[in-house]
C-alpha positions as CSV (number, residue, x, y, z in Angstrom):
1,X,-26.8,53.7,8.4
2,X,-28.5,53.3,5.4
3,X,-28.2,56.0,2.6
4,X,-30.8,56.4,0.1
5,X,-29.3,58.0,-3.3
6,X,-32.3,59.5,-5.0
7,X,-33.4,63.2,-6.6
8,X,-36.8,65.0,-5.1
9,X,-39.7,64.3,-7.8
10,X,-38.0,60.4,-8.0
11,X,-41.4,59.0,-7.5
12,X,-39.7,55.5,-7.1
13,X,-37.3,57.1,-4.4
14,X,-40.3,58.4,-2.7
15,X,-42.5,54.9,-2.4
16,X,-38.9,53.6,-0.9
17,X,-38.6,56.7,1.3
18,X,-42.9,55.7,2.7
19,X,-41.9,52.6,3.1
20,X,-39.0,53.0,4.8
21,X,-40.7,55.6,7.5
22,X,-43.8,53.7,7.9
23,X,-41.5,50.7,9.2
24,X,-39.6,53.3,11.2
25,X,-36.1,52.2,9.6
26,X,-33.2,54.8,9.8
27,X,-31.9,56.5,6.6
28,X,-29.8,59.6,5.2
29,X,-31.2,61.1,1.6
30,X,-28.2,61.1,-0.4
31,X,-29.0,63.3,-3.4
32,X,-28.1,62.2,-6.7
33,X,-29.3,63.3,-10.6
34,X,-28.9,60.4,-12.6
35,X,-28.7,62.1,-15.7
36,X,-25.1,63.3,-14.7
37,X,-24.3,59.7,-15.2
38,X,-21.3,59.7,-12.0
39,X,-18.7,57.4,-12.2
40,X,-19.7,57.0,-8.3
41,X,-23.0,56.5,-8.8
42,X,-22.8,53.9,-11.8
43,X,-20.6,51.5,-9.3
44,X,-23.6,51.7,-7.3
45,X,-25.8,50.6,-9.6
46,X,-24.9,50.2,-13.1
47,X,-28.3,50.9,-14.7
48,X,-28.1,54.7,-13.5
49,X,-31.6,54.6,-12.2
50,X,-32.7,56.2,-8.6
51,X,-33.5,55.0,-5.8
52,X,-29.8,53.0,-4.7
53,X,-30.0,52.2,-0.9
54,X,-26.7,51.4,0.7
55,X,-25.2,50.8,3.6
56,X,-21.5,50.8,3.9
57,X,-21.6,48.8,7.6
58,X,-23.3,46.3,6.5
59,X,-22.0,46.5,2.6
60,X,-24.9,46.0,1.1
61,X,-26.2,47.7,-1.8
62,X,-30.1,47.6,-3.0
63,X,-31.9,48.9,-6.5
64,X,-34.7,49.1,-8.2
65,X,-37.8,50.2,-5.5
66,X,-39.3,47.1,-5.8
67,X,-36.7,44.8,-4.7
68,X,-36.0,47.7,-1.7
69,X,-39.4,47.8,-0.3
70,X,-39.4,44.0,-0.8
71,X,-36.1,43.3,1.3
72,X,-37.5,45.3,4.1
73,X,-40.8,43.5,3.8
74,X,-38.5,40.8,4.6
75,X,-36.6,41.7,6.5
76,X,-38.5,44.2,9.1
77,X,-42.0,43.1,11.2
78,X,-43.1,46.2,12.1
79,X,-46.2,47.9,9.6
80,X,-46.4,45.0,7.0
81,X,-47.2,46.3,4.0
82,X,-47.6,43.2,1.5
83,X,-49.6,40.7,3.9
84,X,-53.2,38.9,4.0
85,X,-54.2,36.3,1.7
86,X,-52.3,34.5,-1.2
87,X,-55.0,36.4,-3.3
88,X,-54.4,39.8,-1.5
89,X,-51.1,39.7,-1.8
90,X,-51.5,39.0,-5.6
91,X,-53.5,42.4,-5.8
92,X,-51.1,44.3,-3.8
93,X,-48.1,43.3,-6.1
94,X,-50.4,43.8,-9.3
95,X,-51.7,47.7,-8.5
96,X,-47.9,48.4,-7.5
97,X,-47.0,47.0,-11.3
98,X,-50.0,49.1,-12.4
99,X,-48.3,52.4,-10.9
100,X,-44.7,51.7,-11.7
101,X,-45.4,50.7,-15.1
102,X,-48.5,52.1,-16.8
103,X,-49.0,55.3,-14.7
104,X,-45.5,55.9,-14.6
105,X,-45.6,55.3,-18.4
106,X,-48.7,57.9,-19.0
107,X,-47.9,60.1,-16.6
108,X,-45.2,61.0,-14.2
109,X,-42.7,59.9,-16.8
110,X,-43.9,62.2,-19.2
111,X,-44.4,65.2,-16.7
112,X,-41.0,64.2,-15.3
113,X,-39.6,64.8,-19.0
114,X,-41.6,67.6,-19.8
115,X,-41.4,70.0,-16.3
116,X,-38.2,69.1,-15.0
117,X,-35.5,67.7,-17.4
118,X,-36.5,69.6,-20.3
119,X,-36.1,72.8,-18.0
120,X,-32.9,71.5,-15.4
121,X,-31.2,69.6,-17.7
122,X,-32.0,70.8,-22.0
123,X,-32.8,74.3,-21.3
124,X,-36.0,73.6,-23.2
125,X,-39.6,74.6,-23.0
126,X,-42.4,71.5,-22.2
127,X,-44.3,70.3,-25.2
128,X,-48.2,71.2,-24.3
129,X,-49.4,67.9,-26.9
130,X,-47.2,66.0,-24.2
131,X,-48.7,67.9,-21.1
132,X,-52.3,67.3,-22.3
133,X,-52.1,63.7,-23.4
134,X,-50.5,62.9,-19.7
135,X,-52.8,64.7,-17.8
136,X,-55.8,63.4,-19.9
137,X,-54.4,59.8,-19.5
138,X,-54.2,61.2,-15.0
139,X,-57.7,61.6,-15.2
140,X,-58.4,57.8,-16.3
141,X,-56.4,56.4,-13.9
142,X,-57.8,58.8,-11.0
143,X,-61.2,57.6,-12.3
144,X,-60.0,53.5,-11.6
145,X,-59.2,55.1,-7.9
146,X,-62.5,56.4,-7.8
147,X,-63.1,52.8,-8.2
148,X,-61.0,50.8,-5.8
149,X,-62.1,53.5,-3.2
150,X,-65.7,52.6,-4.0
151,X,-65.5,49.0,-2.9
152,X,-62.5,49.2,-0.7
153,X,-61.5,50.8,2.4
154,X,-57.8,51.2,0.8
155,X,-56.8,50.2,-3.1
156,X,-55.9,46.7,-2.5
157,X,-58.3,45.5,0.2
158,X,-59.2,46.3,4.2
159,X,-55.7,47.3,4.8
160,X,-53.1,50.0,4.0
161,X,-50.8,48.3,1.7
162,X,-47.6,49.3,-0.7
163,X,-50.1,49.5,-3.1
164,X,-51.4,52.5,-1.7
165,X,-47.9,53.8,-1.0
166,X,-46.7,53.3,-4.5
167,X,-49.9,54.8,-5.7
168,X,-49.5,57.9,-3.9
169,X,-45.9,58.4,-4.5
170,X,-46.5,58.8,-8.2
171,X,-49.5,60.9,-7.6
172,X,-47.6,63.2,-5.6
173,X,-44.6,63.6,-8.9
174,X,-47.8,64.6,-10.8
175,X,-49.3,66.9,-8.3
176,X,-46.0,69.0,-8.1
177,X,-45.7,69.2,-11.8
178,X,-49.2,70.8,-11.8
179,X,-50.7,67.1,-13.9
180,X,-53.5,66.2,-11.6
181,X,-57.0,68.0,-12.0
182,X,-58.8,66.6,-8.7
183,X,-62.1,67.9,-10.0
184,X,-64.8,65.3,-10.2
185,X,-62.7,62.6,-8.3
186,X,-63.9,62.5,-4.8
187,X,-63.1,59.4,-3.9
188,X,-59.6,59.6,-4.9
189,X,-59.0,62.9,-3.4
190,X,-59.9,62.0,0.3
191,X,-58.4,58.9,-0.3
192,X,-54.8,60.6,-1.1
193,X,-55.4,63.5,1.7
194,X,-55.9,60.7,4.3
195,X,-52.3,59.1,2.6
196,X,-50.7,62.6,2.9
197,X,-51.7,63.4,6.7
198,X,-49.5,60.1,7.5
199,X,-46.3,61.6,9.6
200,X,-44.4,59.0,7.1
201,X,-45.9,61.4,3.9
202,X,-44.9,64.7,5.4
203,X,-41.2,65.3,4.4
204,X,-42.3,64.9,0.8
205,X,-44.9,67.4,1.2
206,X,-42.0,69.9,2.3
207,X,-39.7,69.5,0.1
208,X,-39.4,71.2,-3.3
209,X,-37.0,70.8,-6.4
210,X,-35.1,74.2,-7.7
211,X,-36.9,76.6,-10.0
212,X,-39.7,74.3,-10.0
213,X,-42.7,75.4,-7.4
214,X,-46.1,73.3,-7.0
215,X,-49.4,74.6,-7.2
216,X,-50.5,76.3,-3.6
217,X,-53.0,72.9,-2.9
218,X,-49.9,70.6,-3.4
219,X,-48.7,70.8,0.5
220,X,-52.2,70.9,1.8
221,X,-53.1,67.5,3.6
222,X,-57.0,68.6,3.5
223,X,-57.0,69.2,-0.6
């Protein structure tokens, strides 16, 4: 069976662990804090970074989330998540960059540093300039949602896409960590509670990291 070696607020191990139940594949969560730098875990996958998929049987190993969800996209018919067009299959690819790399950048990263690490790891209290600037820069990417919800059924077109999946597993890193004010964003609210009432989404929702609680809306599918 496949084992997937990530820690809970991974936001890149959670779009893997979506993508993985929307296509209904079979997997154990292996946990693993990359910032204990294992000899174990390095031979896995010498960059240190979660999520690492492996399967023993088959001796194979996959990293990086991208290259995952794309092997299974591959590799797997069932609830295709990069399809359509040439052109929508562009978009898809570009609002998955967008979230890995610019929101990830503005936003979860920072929380990730600031809320967890700092507290698990350096025994250190968060830096509120930090806090501020990332949920500031939260709001402008919940206002491009806004957006893509206005003219779209789901962010990259008519269907439910990894776009969407990648999107949401970042916003849910952010929601935990107490970085998303919902207020004045609609649009991307119902959109993410309609993501979150997905049987594939629901795990996440119960699952929590030690010493570090969401806020009381994070679990509800309807907020």
């Amino acid at each position: 069976m496949w084992q997937l070696h990530q820690f809970p607020l991974c936001p890149f191990s959670r779009k893997v662990r979506l993508v993985l139940s929307e296509k209904s594949v079979g997997y154990e969560l292996w946990r693993e804090n990359p910032w204990e730098g294992r000899d174990e875990f390095l031979a896995l996958n010498p960059a240190g970074r979660t999520p690492v998929l492996h399967n023993p049987d088959k001796k194979i190993t996959l990293c990086d989330s991208r290259a995952i969800c794309e092997y299974f996209e591959e590799t797997v018919d069932q609830s295709p998540l990069i399809n359509g067009t040439a052109a929508t299959r562009a978009e898809i690819r570009r609002l998955v960059a967008l979230f890995d790399e610019n929101f990830y950048e503005d936003v979860s990263g920072p929380l990730l540093h600031e809320r967890m690490k700092k507290r698990l790891v350096y025994r250190q209290s968060p830096d509120s300039r930090v806090l501020r600037q990332a949920m500031r820069l939260a709001n402008e990417h919940l206002y491009y949602i806004d957006y893509l919800v206005d003219h779209r059924r789901w962010l990259a077109g008519a269907q439910l896409s990894l776009a969407d999946m990648t999107a949401a597993a970042h916003l849910s890193v952010a929601d935990y960590l107490g970085g998303i004010d919902w207020s004045g964003h609609e649009q991307a609210q119902d959109w993410y509670a309609a993501i979150k009432s997905r049987p594939s989404f629901r795990p996440l929702l119960s699952e929590r990291m030690e010493v570090i609680q969401p806020p009381s809306h994070y679990a509800d599918v309807n907020a």
